[in-house]
Residue frames as a rotation matrix with the C-alpha (Angstrom) as fourth column:
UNK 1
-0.653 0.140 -0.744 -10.66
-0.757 -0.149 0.636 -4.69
-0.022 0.979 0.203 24.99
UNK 2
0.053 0.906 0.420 -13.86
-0.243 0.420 -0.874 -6.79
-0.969 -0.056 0.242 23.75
UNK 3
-0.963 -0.269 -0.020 -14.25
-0.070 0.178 0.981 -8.51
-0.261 0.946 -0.190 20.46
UNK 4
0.089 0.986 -0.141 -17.94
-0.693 -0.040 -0.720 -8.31
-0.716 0.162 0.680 18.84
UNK 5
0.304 0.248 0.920 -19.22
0.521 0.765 -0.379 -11.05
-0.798 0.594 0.103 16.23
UNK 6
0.970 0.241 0.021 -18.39
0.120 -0.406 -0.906 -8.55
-0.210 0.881 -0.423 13.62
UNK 7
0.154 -0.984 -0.087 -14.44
0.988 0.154 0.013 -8.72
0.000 -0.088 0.996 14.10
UNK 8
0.322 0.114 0.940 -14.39
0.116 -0.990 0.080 -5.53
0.940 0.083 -0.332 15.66
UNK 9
0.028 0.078 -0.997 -12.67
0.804 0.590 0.069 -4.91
0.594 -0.803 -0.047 18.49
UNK 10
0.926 0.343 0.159 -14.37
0.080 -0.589 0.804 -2.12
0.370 -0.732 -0.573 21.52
UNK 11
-0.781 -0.589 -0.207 -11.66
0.347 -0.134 -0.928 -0.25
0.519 -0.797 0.309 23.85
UNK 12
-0.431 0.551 -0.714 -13.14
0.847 0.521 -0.110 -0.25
0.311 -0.652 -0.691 26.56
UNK 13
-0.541 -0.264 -0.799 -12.16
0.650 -0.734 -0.197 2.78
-0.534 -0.625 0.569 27.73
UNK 14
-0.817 0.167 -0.552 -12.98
-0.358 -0.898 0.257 5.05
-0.453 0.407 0.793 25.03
UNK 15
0.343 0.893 0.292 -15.96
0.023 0.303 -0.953 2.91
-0.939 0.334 0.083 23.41
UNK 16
-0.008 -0.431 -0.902 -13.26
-0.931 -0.326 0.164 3.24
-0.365 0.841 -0.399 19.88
UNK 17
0.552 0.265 0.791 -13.80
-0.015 0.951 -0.308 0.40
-0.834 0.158 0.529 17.42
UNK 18
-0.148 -0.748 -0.648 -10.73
-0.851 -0.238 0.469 -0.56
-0.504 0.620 -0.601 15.33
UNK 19
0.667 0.316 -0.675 -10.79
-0.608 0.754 -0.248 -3.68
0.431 0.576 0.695 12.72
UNK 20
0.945 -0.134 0.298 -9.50
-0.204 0.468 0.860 -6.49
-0.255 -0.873 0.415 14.40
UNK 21
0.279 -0.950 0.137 -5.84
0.722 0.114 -0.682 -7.25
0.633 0.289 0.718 11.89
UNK 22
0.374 -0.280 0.884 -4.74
-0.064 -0.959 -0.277 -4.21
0.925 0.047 -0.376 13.54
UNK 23
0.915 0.363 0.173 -4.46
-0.273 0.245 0.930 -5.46
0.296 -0.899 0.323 17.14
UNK 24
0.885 0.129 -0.447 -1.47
-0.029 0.974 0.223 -6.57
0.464 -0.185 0.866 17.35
UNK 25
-0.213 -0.952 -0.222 0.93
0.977 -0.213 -0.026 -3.95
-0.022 -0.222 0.975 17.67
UNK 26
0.685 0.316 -0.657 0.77
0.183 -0.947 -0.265 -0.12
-0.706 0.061 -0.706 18.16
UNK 27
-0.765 -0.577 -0.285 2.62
-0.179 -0.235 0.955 -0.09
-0.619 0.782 0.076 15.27
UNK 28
-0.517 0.764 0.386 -0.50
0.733 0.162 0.661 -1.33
0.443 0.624 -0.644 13.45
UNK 29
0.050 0.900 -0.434 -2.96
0.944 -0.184 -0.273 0.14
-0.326 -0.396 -0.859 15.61
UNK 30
-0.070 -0.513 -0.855 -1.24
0.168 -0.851 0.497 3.54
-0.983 -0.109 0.146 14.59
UNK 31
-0.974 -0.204 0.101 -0.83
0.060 0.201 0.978 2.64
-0.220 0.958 -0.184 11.13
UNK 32
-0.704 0.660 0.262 -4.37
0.706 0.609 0.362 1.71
0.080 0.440 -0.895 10.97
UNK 33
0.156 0.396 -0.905 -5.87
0.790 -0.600 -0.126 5.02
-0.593 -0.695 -0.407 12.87
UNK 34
0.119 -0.440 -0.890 -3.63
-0.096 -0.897 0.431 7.33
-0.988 0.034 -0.149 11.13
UNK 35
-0.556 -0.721 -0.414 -2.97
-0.456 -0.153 0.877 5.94
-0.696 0.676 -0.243 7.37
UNK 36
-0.894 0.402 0.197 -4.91
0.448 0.806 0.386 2.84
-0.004 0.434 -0.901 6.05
UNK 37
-0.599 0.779 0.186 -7.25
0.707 0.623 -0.333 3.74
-0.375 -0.068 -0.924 3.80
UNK 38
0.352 0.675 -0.649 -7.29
0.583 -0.700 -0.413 6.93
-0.733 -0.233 -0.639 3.59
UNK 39
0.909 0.332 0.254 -7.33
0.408 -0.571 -0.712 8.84
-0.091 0.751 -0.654 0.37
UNK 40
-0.076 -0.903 -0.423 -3.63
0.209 -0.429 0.879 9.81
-0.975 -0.021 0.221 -1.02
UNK 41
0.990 0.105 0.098 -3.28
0.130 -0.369 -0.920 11.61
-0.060 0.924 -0.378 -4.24
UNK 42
0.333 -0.809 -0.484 0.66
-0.882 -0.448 0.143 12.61
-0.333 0.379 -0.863 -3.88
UNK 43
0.480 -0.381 -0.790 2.62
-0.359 0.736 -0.573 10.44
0.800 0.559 0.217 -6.45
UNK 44
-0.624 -0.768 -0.142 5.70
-0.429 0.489 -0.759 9.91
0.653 -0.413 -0.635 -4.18
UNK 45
-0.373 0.217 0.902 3.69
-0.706 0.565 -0.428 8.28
-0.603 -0.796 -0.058 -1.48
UNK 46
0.908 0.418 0.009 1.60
-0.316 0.699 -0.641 5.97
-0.274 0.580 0.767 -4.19
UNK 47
0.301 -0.685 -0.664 5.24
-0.060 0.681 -0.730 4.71
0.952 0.260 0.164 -5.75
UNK 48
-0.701 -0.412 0.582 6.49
-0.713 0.438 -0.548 4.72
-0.030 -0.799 -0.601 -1.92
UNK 49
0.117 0.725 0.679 3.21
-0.686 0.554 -0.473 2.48
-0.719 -0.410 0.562 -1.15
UNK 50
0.882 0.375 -0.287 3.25
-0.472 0.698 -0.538 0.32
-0.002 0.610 0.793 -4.00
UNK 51
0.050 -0.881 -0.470 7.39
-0.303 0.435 -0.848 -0.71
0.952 0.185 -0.246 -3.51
UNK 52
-0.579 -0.260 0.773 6.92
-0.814 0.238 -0.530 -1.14
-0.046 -0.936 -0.350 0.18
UNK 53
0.624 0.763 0.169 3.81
-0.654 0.628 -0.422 -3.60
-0.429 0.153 0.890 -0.88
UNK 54
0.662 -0.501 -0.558 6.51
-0.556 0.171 -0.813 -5.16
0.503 0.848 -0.165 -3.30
UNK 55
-0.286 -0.834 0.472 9.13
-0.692 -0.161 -0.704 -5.30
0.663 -0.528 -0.531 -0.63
UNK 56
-0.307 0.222 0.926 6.48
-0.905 0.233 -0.356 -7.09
-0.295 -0.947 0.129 1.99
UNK 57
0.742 0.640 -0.197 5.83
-0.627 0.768 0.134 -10.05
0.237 0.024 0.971 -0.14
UNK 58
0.241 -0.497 -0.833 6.28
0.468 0.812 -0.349 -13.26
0.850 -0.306 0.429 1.57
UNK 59
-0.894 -0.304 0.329 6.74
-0.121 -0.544 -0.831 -10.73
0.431 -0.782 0.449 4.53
UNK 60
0.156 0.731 -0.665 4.77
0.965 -0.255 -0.054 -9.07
-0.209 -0.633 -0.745 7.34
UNK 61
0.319 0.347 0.882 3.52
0.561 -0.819 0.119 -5.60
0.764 0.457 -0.456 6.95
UNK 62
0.960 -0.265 -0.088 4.30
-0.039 -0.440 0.897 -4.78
-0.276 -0.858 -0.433 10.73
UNK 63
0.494 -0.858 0.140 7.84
0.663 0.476 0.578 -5.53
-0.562 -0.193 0.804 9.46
UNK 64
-0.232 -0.236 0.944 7.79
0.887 -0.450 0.106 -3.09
0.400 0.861 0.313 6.46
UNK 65
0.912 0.243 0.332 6.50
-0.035 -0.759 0.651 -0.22
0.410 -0.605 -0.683 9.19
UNK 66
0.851 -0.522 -0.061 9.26
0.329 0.438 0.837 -1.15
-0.410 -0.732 0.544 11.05
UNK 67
0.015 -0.999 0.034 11.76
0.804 0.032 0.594 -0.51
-0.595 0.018 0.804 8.63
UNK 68
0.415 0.684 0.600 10.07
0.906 -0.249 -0.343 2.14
-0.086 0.685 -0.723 6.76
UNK 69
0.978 -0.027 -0.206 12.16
0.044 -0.942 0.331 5.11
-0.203 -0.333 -0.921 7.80
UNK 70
-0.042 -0.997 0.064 15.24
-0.138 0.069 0.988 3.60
-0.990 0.033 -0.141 6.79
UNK 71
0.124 0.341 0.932 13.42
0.939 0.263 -0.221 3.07
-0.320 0.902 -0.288 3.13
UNK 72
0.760 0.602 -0.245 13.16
0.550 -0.796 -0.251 6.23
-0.346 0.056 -0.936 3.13
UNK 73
0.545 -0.738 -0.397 16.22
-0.246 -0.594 0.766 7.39
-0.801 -0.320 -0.505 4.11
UNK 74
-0.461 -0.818 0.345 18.12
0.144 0.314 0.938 4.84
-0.876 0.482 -0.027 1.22
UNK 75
-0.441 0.173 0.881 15.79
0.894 0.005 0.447 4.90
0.073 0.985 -0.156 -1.83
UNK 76
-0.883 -0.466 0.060 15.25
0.462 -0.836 0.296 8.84
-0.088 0.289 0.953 -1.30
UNK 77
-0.652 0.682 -0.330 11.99
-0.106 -0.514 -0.851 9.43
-0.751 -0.520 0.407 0.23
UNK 78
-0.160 0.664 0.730 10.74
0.519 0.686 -0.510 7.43
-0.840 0.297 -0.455 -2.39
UNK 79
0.286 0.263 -0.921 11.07
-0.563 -0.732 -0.384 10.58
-0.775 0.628 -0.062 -5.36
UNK 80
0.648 0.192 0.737 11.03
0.266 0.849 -0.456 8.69
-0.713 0.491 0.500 -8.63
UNK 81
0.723 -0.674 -0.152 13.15
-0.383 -0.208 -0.900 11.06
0.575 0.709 -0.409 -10.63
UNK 82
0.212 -0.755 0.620 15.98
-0.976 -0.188 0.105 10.34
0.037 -0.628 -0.777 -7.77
UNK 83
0.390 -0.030 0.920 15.50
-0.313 0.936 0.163 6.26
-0.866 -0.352 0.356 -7.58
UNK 84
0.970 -0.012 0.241 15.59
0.203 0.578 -0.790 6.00
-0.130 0.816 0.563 -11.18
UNK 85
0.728 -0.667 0.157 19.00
-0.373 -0.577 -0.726 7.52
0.575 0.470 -0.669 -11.29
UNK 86
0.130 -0.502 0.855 20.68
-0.688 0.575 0.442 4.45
-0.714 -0.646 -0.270 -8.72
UNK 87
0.235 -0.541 -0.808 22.96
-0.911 0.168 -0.377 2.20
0.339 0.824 -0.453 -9.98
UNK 88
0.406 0.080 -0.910 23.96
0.093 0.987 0.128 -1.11
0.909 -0.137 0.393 -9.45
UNK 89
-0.706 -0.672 -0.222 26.77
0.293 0.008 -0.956 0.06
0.644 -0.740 0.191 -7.05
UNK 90
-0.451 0.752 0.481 23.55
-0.866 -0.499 -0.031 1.46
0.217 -0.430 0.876 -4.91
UNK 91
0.679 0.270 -0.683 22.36
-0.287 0.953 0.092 -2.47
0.676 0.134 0.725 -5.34
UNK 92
-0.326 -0.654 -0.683 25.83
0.480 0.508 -0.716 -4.12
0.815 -0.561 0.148 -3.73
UNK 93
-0.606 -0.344 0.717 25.19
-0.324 -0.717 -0.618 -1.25
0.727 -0.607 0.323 -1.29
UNK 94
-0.277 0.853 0.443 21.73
-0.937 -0.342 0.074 -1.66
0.214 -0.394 0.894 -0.04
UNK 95
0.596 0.368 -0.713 22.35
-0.295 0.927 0.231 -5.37
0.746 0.073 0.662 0.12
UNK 96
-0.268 -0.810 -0.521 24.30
0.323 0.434 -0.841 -4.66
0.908 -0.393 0.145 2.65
UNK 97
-0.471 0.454 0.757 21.77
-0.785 -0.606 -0.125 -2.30
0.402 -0.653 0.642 4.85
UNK 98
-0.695 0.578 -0.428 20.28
0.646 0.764 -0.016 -4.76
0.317 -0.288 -0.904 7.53
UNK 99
-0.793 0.528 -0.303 17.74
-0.149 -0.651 -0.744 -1.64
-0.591 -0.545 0.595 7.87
UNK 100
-0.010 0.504 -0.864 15.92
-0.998 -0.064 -0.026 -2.70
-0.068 0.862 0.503 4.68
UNK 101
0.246 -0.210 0.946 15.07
0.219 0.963 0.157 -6.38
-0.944 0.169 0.283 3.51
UNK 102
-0.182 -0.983 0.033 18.00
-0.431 0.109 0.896 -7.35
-0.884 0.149 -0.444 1.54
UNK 103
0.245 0.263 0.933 16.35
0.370 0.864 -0.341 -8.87
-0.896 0.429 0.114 -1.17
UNK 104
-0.758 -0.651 0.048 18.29
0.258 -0.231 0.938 -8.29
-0.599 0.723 0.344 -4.78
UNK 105
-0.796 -0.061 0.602 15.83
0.591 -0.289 0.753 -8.60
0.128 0.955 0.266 -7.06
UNK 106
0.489 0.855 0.170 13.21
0.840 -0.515 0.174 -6.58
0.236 0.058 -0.970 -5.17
UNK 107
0.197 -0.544 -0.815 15.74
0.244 -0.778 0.578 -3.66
-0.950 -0.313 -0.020 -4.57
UNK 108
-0.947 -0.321 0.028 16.47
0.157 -0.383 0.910 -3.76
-0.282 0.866 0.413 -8.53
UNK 109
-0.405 0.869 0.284 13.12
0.827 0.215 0.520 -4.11
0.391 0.446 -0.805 -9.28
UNK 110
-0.126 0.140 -0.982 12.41
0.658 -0.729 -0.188 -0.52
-0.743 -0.670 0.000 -7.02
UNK 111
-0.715 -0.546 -0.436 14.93
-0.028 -0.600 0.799 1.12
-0.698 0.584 0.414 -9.56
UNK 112
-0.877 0.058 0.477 13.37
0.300 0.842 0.449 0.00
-0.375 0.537 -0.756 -12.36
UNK 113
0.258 0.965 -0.054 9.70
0.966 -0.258 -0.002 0.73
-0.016 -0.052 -0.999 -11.35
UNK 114
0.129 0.196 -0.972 10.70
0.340 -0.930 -0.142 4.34
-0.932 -0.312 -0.186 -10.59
UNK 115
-0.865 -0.483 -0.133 12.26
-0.106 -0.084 0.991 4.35
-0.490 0.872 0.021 -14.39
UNK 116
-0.693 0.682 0.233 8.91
0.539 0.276 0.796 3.07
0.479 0.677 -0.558 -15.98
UNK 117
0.012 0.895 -0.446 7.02
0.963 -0.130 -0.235 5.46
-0.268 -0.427 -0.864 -13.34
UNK 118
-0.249 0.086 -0.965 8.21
-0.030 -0.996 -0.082 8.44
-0.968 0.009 0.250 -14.73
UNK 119
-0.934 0.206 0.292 7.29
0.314 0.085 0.946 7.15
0.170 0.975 -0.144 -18.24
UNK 120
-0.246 0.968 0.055 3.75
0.936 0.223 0.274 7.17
0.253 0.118 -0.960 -16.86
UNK 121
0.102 0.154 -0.983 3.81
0.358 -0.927 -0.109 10.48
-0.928 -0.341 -0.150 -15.54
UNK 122
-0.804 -0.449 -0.389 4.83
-0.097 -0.546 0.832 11.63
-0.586 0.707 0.395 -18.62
UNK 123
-0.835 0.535 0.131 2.00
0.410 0.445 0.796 9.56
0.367 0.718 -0.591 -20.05
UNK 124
0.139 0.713 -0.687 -0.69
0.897 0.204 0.392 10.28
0.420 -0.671 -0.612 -17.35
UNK 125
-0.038 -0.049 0.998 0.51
-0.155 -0.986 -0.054 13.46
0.987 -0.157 0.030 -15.78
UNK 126
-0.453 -0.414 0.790 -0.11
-0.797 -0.208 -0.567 11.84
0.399 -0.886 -0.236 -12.52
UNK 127
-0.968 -0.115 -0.224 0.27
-0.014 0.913 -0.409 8.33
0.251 -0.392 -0.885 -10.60
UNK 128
-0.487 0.848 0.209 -3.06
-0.196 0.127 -0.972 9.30
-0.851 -0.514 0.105 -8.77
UNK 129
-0.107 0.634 -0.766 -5.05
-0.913 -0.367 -0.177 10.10
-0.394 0.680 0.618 -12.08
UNK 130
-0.334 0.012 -0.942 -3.93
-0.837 0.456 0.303 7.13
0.434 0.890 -0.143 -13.67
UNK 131
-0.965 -0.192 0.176 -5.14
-0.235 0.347 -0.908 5.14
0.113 -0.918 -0.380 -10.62
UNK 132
-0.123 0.991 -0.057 -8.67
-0.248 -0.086 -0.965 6.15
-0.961 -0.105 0.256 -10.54
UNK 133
-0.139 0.337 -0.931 -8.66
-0.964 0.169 0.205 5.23
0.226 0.926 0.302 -14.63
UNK 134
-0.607 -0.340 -0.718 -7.72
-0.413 0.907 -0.081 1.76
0.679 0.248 -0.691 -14.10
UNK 135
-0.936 0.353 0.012 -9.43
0.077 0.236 -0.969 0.99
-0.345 -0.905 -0.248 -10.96
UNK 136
-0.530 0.625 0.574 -12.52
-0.007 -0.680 0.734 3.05
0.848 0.385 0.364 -11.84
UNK 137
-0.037 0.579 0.814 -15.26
-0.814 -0.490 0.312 2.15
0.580 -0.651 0.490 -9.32
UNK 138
-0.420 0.194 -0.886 -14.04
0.199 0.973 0.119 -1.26
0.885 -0.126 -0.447 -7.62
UNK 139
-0.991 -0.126 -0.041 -15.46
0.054 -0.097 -0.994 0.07
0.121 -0.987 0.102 -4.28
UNK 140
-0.428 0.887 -0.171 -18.83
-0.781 -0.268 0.564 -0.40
0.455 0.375 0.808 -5.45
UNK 141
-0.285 0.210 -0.935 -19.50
0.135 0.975 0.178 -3.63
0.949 -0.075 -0.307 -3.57
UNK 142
0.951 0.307 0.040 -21.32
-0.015 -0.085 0.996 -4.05
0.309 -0.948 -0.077 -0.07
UNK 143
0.242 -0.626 0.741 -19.34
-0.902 -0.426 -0.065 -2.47
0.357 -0.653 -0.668 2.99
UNK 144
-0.092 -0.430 -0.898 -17.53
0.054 0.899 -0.435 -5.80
0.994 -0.089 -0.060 4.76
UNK 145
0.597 0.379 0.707 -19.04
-0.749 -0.052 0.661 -6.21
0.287 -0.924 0.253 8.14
UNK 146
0.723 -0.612 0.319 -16.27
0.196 0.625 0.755 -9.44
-0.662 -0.484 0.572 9.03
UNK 147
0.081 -0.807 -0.585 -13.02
-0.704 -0.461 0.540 -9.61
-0.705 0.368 -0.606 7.81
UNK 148
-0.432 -0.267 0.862 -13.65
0.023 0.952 0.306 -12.80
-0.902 0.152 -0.405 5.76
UNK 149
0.652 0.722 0.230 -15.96
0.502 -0.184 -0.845 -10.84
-0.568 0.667 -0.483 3.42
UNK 150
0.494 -0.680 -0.541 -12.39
-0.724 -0.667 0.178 -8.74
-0.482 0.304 -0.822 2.27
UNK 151
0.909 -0.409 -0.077 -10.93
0.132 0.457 -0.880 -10.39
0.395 0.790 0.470 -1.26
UNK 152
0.168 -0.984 0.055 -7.44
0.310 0.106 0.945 -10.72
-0.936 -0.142 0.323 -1.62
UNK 153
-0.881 -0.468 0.069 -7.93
0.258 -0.352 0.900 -9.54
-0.397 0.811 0.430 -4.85
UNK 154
0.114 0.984 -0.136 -10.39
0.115 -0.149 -0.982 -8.11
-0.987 0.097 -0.130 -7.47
UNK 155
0.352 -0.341 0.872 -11.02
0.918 0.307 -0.251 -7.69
-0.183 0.889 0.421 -10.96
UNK 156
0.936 -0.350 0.019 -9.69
-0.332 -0.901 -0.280 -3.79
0.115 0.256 -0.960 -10.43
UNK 157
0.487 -0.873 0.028 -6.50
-0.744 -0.398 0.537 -4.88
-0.458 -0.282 -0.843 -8.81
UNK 158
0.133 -0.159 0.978 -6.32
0.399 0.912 0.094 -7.66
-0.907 0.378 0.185 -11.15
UNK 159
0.903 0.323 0.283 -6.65
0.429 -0.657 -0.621 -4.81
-0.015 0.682 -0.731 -13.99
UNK 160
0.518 -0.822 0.239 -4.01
-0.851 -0.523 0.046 -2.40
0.088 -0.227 -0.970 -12.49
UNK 161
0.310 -0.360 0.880 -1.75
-0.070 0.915 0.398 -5.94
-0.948 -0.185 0.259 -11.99
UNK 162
0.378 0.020 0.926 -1.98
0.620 0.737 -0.269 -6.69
-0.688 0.675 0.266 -15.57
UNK 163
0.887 0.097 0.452 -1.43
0.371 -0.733 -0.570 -2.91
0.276 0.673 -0.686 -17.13
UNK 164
0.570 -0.782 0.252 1.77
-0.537 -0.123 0.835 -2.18
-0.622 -0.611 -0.490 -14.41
UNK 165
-0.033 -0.836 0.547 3.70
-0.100 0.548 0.831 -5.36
-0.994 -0.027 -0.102 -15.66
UNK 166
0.736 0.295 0.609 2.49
0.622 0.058 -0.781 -4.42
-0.265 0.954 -0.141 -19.58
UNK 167
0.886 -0.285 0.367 4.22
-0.251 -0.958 -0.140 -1.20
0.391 0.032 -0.920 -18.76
UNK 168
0.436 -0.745 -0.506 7.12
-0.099 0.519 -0.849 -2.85
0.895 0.420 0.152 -17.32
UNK 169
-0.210 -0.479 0.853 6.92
-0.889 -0.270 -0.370 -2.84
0.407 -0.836 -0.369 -13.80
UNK 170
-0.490 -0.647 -0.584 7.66
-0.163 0.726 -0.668 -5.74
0.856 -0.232 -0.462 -10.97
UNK 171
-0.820 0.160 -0.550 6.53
0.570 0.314 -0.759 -7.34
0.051 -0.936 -0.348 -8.16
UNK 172
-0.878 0.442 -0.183 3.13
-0.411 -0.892 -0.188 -5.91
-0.246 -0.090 0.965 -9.03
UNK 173
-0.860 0.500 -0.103 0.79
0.463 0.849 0.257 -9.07
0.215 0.173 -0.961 -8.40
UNK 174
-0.333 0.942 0.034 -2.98
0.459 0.131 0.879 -8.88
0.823 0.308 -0.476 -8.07
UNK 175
0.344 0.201 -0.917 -2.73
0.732 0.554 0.396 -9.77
0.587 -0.808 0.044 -5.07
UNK 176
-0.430 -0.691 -0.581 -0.03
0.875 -0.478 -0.079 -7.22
-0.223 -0.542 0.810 -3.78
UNK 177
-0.642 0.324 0.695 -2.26
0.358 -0.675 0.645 -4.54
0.678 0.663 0.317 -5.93
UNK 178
0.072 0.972 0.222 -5.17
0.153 -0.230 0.961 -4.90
0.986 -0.035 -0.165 -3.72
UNK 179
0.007 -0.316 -0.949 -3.18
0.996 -0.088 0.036 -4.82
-0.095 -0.945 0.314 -0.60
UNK 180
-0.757 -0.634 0.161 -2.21
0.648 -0.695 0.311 -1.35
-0.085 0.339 0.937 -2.33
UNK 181
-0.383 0.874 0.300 -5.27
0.244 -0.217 0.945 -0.41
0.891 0.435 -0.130 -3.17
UNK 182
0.493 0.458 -0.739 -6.80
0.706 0.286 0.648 -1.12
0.508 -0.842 -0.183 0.28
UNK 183
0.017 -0.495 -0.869 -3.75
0.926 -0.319 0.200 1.39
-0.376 -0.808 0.453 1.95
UNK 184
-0.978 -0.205 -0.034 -3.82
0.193 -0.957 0.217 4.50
-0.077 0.205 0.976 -0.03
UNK 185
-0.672 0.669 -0.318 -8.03
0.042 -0.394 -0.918 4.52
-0.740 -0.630 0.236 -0.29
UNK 186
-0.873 0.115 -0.475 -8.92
-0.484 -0.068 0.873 3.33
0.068 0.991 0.115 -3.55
UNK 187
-0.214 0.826 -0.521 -11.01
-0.014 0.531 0.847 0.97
0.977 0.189 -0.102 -1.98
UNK 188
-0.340 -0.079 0.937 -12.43
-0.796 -0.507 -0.331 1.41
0.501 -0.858 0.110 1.46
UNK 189
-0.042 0.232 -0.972 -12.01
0.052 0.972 0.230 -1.74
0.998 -0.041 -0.053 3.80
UNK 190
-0.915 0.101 0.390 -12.50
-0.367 0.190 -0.911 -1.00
-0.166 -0.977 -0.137 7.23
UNK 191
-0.680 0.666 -0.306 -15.47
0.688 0.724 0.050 -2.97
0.255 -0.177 -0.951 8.56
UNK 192
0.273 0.881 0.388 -18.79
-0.120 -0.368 0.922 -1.66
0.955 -0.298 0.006 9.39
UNK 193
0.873 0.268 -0.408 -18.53
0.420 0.014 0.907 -0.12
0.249 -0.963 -0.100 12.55
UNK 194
-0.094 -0.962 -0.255 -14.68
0.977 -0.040 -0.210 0.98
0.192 -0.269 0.944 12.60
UNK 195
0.443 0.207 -0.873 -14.29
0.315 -0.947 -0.064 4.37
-0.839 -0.247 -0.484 13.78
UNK 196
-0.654 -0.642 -0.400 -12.32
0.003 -0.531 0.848 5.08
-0.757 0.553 0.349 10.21
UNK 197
-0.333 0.387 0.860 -14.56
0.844 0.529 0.088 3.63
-0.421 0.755 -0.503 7.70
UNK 198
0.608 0.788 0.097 -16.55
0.752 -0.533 -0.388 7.06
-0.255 0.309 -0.916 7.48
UNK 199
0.163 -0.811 -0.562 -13.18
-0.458 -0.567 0.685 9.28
-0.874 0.146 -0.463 7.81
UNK 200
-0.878 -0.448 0.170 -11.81
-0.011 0.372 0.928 6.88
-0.479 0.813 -0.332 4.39
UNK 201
0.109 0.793 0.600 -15.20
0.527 0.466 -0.711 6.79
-0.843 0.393 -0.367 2.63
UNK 202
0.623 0.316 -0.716 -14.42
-0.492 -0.552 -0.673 9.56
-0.608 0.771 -0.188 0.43
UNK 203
0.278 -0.692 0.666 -12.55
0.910 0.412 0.048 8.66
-0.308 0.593 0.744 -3.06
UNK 204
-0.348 -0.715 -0.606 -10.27
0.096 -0.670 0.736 10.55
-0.933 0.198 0.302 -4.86
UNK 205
0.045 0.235 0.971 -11.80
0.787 0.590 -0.180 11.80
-0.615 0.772 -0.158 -7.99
């Protein structure tokens, strides 16, 4: 592998150019090849993505990959009619699962969200739709050629941040928005030059 001024980094072998965060595990490198970024429209993945974002603050992502299959497995593949319908005893449980991070009030705070996400469906007909309202066009800014040019936030995910916790959901900072954003393809952040950038360029509209 080679690094270029542009925080890109060249296999050799194949001449493939991946954004450099990604490096550090084939668990990322996978993650990053196969997922980040690219365009998702089905609800359950968007509430899976946005509680695993939830779940990783104060974490590592490579950790939330890591346990991701056991998320699955306890908070029902992530279906919102099915979370909202766990109970506390489902709490005591899951604070006992060292497959998941243990953390009380982001395990109640799951429940919860899935309870105020089917309000919005109801409202919105669908997680994706109501996505692209709020957001609208934050991907309008110049492509990011280093990784220092990528916000940690914007005023979309600072939008969707502010309308979530109106609406009564948790653990749904700016910050954690745009992390969201950034994985399901609302906004496209690979660097100039990544072999994905052009695969993720479309938007969902």
């Amino acid at each position: 592998m080679s690094t270029t001024q542009t925080d890109l980094v060249i296999d050799a072998a194949t001449g493939t150019a991946r954004c450099r965060w990604c490096m550090a595990d084939p668990i990322y490198v996978a993650y990053h090849d196969q997922e980040w970024g690219a365009p998702q429209t089905d609800d359950a993945r968007l509430f899976e993505k946005i509680c695993l974002e939830g779940f990783q603050a104060g974490l590592s992502w490579l950790t939330i990959l890591r346990k991701r299959s056991r998320f699955r497995e306890v908070f029902h593949d992530f279906d919102p009619p099915r979370v909202a319908r766990m109970t506390a005893r489902d709490v005591e449980r899951l604070l006992g699962d060292a497959g998941i991070v243990r953390h009380r009030g982001k395990i109640e705070s799951t429940i919860r969200n899935a309870a105020r996400c089917l309000e919005l469906l109801d409202e919105q007909g669908s997680l994706a739709a109501y996505l692209r309202r709020v957001t609208g066009n934050d991907d309008d800014r110049p492509a990011p050629r280093r990784l220092a040019e990528v916000p940690a936030k914007t005023p979309a995910s600072v939008a969707l941040s502010r309308d979530l916790r109106r609406r009564g959901w948790s653990f749904v900072g700016p910050t954690t928005m745009y992390a969201f954003m950034q994985s399901v393809g609302l906004v496209n952040d690979h660097l100039v030059g990544c072999h994905r950038r052009a695969a993720c360029g479309a938007r969902p509209r």
